[in-house]
N, C-alpha and C positions, 0 to 999 in steps of 0.2 A: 692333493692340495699342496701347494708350494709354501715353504715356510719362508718367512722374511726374516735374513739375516744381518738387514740394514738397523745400525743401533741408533735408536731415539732422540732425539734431540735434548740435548741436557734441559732441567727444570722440567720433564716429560715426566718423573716416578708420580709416585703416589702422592697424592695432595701436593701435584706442583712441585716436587723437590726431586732430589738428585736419582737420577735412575742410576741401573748397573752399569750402563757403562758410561758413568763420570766416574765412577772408580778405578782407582788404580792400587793394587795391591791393600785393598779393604778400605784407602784413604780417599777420601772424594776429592775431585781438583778440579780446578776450572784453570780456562789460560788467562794467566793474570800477566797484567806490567806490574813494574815494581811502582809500591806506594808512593803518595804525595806526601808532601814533605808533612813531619811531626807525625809520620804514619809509622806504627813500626812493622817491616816486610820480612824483618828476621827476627829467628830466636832466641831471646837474652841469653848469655852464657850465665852469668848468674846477678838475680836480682837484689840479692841481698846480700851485700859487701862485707865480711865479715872481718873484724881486726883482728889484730895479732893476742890480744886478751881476748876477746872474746872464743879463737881457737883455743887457748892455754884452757880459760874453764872447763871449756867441752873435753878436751884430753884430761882435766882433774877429774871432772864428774866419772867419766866413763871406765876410769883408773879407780874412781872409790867401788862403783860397783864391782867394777873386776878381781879387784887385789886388795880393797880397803881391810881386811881380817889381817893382811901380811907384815912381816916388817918394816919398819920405814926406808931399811934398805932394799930390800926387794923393790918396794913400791918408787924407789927413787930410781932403780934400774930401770922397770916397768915404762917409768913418766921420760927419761933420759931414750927409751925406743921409739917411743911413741914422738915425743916431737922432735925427734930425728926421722921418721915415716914422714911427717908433715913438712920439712924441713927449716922447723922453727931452731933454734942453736939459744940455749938459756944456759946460763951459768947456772956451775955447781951449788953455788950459794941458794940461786932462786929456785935448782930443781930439790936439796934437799928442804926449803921451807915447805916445797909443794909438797913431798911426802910426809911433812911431818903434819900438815893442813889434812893429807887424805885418810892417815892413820888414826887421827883424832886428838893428834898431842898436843 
């Protein structure tokens, strides 16, 4: 008995949908044009724009649970790494207020 090697016709799997071989590396794909217009045909990089405060929080928050028991000079070092990682630049004025916001003073 001869096996058929010939692969199915895509919308041929099970109940009408994608058989094995529209897959490609476990991702099912069909050949597409690119979308009509208002259509999105690519992947946002990010949907959710975040400001320059709204970072700052995130690095307070994340800094109280990290180091919040520490000094507030520790913790000013700590916040002074950290939005330099992110490449935010705060004066010393506003990163010691921020430690002293994280320390509880």
């Amino acid at each position: 008995m001869a096996h058929d090697t010939r692969a199915p016709e895509p919308g041929t799997g099970p109940d009408g949908g994608a058989g094995a071989a529209d897959s490609v590396g476990g991702a099912v794909h069909h050949d597409r044009k690119a979308g009509g217009p208002g259509e999105q045909s690519e992947p946002r990089m990010d949907t959710h724009p975040t400001d320059d405060e709204a970072r700052i929080q995130g690095v307070v928050v994340q800094t109280r649970a990290d180091v919040g028991d520490k000094s507030p000079e520790r913790i000013a070092d700590v916040l002074r790494q950290r939005f330099n990682e992110i490449g935010l630049e705060l004066g010393d004025d506003r990163i010691r207020a921020l430690a002293a916001e994280v320390a509880g003073a």
